[in-house]
C-alpha positions in Angstrom: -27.9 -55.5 79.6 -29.8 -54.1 76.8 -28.4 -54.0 73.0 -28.2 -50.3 71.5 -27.2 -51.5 68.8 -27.6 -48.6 66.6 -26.4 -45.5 68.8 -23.5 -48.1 68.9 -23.0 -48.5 65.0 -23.5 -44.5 64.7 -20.6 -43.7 67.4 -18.5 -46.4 65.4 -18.9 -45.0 61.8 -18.5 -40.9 63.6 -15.1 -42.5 65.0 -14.3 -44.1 61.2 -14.6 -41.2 59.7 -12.5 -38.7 61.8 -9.8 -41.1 61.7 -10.0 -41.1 57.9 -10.0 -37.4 57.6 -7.2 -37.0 59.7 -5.1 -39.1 58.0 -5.9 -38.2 54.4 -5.3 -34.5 55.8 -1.4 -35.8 57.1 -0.8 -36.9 54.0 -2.1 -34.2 51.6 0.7 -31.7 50.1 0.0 -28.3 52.1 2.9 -26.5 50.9 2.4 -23.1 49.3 4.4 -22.6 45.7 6.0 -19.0 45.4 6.4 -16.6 42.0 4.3 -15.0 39.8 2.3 -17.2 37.8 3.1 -17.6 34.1 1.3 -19.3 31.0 3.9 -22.7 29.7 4.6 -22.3 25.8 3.6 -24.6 23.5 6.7 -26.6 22.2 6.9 -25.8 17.9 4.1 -24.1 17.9 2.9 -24.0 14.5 2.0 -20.9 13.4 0.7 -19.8 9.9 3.3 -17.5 8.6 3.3 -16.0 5.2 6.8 -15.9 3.2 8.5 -12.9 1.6 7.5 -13.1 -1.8 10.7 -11.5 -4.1 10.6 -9.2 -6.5 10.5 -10.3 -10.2 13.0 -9.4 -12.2 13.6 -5.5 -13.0 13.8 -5.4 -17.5 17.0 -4.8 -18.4 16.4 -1.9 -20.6 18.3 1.4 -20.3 18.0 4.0 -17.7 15.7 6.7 -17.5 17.9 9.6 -17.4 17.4 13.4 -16.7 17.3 15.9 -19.6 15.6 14.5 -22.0 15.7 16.2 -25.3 11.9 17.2 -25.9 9.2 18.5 -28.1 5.6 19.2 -27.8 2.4 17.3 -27.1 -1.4 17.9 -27.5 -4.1 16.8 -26.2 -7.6 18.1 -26.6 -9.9 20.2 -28.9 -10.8 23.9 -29.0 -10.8 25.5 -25.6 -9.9 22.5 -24.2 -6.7 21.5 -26.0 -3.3 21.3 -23.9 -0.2 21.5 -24.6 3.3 20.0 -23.0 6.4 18.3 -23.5 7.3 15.1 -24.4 10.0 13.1 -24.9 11.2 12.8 -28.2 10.5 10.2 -29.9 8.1 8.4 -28.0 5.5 6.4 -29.3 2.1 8.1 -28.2 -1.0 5.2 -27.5 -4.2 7.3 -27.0 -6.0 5.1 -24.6 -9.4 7.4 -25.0 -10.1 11.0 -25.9 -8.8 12.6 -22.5 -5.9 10.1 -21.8 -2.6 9.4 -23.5 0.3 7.1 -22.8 4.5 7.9 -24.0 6.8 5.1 -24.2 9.8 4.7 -25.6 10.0 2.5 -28.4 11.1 -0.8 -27.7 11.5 -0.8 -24.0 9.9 -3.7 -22.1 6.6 -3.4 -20.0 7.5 -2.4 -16.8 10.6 -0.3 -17.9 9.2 3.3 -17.5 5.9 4.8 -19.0 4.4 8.4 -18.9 0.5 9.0 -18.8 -1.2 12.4 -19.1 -4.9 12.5 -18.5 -7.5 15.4 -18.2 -9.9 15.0 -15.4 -11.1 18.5 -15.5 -14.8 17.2 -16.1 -14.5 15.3 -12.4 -15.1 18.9 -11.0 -12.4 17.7 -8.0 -10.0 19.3 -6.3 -6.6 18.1 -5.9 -6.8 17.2 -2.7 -9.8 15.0 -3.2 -8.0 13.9 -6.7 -4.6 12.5 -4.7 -7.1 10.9 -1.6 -9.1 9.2 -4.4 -5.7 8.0 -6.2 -4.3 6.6 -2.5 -7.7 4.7 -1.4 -7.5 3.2 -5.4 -4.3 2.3 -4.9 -4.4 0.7 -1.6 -7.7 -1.1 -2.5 -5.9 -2.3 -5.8 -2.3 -2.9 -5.7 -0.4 -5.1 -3.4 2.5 -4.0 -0.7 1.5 0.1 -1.5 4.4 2.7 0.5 3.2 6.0 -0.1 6.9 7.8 0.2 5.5 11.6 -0.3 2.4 13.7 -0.4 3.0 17.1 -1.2 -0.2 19.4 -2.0 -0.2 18.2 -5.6 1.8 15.4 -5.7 2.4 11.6 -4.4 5.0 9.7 -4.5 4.7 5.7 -3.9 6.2 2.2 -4.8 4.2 -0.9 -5.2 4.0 -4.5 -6.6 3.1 -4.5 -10.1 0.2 -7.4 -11.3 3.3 -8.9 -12.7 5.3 -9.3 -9.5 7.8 -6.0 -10.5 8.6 -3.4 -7.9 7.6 0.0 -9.4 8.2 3.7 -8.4 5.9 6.4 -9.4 5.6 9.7 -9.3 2.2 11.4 -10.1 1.4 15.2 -10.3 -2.0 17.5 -10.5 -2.9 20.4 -12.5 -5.0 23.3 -12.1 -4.7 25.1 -15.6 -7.4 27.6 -15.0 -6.7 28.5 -11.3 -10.5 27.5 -10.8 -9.5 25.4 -7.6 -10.6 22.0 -9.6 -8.1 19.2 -10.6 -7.7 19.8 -14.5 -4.8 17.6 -15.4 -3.4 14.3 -14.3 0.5 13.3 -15.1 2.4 9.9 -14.0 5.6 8.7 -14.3 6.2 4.9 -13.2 9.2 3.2 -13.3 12.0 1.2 -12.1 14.0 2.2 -8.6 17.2 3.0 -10.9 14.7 5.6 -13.0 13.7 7.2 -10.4 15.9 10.5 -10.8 15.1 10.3 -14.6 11.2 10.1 -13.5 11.4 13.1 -11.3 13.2 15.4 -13.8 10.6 14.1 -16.3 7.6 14.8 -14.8 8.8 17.6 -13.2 9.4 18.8 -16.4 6.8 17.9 -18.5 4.6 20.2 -15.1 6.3 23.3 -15.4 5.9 23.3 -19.5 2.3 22.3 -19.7 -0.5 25.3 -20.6 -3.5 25.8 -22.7 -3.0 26.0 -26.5 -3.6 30.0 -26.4 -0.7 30.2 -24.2 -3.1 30.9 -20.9 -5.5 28.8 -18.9 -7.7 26.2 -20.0 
């Protein structure tokens, strides 16, 4: 009898290994799951999120109110001198030649405030005037709402830099009907001034007119 000794080992190892595979293959978990698959959630996850920050404080000074008794501011030189109202007896602070601020005496800093500013040298329109105001605005102040655009006028409420909520009403002029922004007016103020701001400005619009009684 001769010895094949290795055809012999290879039909032992062949044998081996089917056995193996069939018996790893009876004990593997063949069972298909059923649903849709989903993603697990994280347990806590944690999540940078930013607080409210409150409002400061509104100043307890007195209310804006409407009807104002008034009298009449200037602005300007020669052809280019303006006249409107004003409340009486606020203080005037002339922040440059073409811009003035009106305050009531002794009221706190974000209490309520008038400006008035000529822009007629920007050669704008009013249109490009009130896009100009929102994009500074929105670049400048924090949590901006622009409530109303009207064809010369905004309305909006931000954060002032010293944490106050403010409401403002801003109107455009154009004195000469030339189709250029020539006049600038803002009212800011607290939420409770805001029917005192609209009558204000609103007012202080309709009476404003070169010094000749025509256009600028």
């Amino acid at each position: 009898m001769e010895w094949r000794g290795p055809a012999v080992l290879v039909v032992l190892l062949a044998v081996g290994a089917g056995s193996g595979y069939a018996a790893s293959a009876q004990t593997r978990d063949t069972s298909i799951g059923a649903g849709v698959p989903a993603p697990v959630p994280l347990e806590d996850p944690d999540l940078p999120v930013e607080k409210p920050r409150p409002y400061t404080p509104d100043p307890d000074d007195p209310t804006l109110e409407p009807d104002l008794p008034m009298t009449t501011g200037t602005m300007g030189t020669g052809k280019f001198e303006i006249l409107f109202p004003v409340p009486r007896g606020w203080r005037t602070n002339a922040n440059a030649s073409n811009e003035m601020k009106f305050k009531a005496p002794g009221t706190s800093n974000n209490s309520y405030v008038m400006r008035v500013e000529q822009i007629d040298s920007q050669d704008i329109t009013i249109e490009d005037a009130i896009d100009i105001r929102v994009e500074r605005l929105r670049a400048e102040q924090e949590d901006v709402v622009i409530v109303d655009r009207g064809a010369s006028s905004l309305e909006y409420t931000y954060r002032s830099n010293e944490g106050n909520a403010r409401h403002s009403f801003m109107r455009w002029l154009d004195l000469d009907a030339s189709g250029q922004a020539d006049v600038e007016i803002v009212v800011h103020g607290r939420e409770r001034d805001v029917p005192g701001s609209k009558d204000l400005i609103a007012t202080v619009a309709a009476g404003m007119r070169g010094a000749t009684g025509g256009p600028v």
